[in-house]
C-alpha positions in Angstrom: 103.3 88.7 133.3 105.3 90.9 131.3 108.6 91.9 131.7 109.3 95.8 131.8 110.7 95.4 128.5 108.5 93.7 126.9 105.6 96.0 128.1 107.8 99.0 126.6 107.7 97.3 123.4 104.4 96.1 123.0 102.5 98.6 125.1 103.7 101.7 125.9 105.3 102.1 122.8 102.8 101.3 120.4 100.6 103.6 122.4 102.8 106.7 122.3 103.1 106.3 118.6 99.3 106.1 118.4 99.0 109.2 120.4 101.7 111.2 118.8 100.4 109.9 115.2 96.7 110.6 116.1 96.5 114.5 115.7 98.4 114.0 112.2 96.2 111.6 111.2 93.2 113.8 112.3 94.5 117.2 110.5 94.7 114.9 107.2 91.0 113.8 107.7 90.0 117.3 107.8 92.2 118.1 104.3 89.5 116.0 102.9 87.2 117.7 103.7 88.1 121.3 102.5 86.4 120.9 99.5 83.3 121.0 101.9 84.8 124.0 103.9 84.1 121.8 107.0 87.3 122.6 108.7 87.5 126.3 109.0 87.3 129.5 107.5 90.6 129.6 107.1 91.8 125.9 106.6 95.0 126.6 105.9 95.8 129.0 108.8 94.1 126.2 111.4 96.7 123.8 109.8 99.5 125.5 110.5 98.7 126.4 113.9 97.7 123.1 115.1 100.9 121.3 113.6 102.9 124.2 115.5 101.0 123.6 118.5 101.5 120.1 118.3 105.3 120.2 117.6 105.5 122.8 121.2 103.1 120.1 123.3 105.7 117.5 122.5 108.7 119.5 123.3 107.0 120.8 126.6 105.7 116.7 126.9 109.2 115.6 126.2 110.8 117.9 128.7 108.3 116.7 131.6 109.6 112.6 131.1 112.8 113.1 133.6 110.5 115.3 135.8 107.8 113.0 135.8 110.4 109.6 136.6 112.1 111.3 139.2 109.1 112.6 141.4 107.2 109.5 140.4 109.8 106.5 139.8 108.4 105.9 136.5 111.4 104.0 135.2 109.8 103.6 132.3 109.8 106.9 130.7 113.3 107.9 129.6 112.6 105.2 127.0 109.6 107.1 125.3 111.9 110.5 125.4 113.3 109.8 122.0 110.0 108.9 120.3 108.7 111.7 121.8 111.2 114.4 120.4 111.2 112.7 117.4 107.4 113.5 117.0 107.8 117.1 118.1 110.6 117.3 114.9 107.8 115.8 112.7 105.3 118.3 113.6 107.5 121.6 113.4 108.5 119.7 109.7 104.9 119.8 109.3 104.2 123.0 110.6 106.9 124.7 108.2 105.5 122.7 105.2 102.2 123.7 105.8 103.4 127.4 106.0 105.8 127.0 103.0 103.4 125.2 100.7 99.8 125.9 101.5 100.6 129.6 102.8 103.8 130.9 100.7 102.6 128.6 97.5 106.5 127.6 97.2 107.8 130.8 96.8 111.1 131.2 97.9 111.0 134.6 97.8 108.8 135.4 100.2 110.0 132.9 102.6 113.2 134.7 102.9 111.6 138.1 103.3 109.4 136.9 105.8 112.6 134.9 107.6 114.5 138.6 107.5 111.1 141.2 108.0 109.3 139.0 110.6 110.8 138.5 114.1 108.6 135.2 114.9 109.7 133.6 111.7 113.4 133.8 112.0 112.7 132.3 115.6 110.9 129.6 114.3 113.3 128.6 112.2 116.0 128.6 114.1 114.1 126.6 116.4 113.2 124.3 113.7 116.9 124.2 112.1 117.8 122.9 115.7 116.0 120.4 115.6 117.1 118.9 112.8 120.3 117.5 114.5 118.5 116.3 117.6 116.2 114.1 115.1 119.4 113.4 112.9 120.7 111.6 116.0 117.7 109.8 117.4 119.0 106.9 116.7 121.0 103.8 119.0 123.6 103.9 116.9 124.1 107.3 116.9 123.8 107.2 120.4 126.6 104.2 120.5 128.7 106.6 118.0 128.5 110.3 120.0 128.7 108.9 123.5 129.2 111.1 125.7 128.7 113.9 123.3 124.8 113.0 122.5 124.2 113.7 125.6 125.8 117.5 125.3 124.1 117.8 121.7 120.5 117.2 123.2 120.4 119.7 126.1 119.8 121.9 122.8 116.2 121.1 123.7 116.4 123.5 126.5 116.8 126.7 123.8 114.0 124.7 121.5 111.8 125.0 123.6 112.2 128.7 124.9 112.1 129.9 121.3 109.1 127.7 120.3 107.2 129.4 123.4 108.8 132.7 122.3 107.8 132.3 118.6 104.6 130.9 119.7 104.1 134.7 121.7 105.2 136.9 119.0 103.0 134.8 116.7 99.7 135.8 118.3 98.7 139.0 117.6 96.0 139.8 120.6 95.3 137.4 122.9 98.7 135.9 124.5 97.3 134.3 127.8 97.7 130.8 126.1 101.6 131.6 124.9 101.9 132.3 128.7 100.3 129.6 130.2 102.6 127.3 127.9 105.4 129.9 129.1 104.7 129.5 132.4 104.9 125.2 131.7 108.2 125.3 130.6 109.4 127.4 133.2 108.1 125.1 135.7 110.0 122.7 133.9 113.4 124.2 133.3 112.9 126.0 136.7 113.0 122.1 138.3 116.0 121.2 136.9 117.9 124.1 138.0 116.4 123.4 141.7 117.6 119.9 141.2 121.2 120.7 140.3 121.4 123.3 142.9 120.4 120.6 145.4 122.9 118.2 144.4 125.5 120.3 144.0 124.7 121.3 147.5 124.4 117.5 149.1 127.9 117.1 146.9 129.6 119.9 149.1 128.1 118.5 151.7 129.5 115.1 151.5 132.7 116.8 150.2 132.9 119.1 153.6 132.2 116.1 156.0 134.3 113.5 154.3 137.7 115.9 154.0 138.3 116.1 158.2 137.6 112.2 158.1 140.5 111.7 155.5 143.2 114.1 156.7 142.2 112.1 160.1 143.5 109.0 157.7 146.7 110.6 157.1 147.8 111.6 160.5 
């Protein structure tokens, strides 16, 4: 029987890296194919979309682990949180590549006109130059080094996300109801954890109110 360690190591963890390394490796199939025009129409346009996509899944995936462990005591989870984050940098890294060098052929230029002229853009990249520092400090060590700091550093997830749904919105040009349903996700999301620090702020007055009569009691 394994211990709970050992099934994060060899189990769960290996199969979150498949998973997160599967649509990657899938996209780069369908590069090989190009010459074939199997992919799309528009190849390059499909590409950057689904590594965008990708990159907002994880973030919205990522932001469901302390959710998901505390309705459903899977203990487990918190441990996947990193990996998972970690993947969601990669594919925003991706996604701005693809955009960069397949789109914008390199061009400098352009990039920085389209950062300035195009609303979306200068979202994305802010997003996207937030997370560098999240990824940066992945790490145990860093962990070990920031302390209680890391912890304050990576709530910067919570304004990722909002402007990777945001950029996602402004992105599509007709239909938005997919933008809104991922909107709608992540409101769920950030919606619980305000409902969960209401509530224990609330049990902490509580406890606060009833336990201040019993120690001026004390005193007398």
């Amino acid at each position: 029987m394994l211990s709970v360690d050992q099934r994060y190591r060899w189990v769960y963890k290996p199969l979150v890296f498949i998973a997160c390394a599967a649509p990657a490796a899938w996209m780069l199939g369908g590069a090989f194919e190009l010459l074939d025009a199997h992919l799309t129409a528009d190849p390059v346009r499909e590409i950057i979309h689904r590594c965008g996509k990708t990159a907002l899944n994880l973030l919205l995936i990522t932001l469901a682990v302390t959710p998901a462990r505390q309705l459903f005591g899977l203990s487990h989870l918190p441990r996947l949180r990193r990996m998972l984050g970690v993947w969601a940098f990669v594919y925003a890294l991706l996604h701005f590549c693809a955009y960069f060098g397949l789109d914008r052929n390199l061009d400098w230029r352009t990039i920085g006109e389209d950062i300035l002229k195009r609303p979306y853009i200068t979202i994305g990249m802010l997003a996207l130059l937030a997370l560098i520092p999240l990824a940066v400090t992945s790490t145990n060590g860093m962990m070990r080094r920031l302390k209680r700091r890391w912890q304050t550093l990576h709530r910067l997830i919570y304004p990722i996300a909002i402007l990777g749904v945001w950029h996602y919105y402004w992105q599509v040009k007709q239909d938005v109801r997919e933008p809104l349903v991922y909107a709608g996700i992540l409101a769920l999301l950030l919606g619980y954890r305000v409902w969960r620090s209401a509530r224990r702020g609330a049990l902490h007055r509580r406890f606060t109110s009833k336990s201040a009569p019993a120690t001026a009691q004390g005193r007398t």
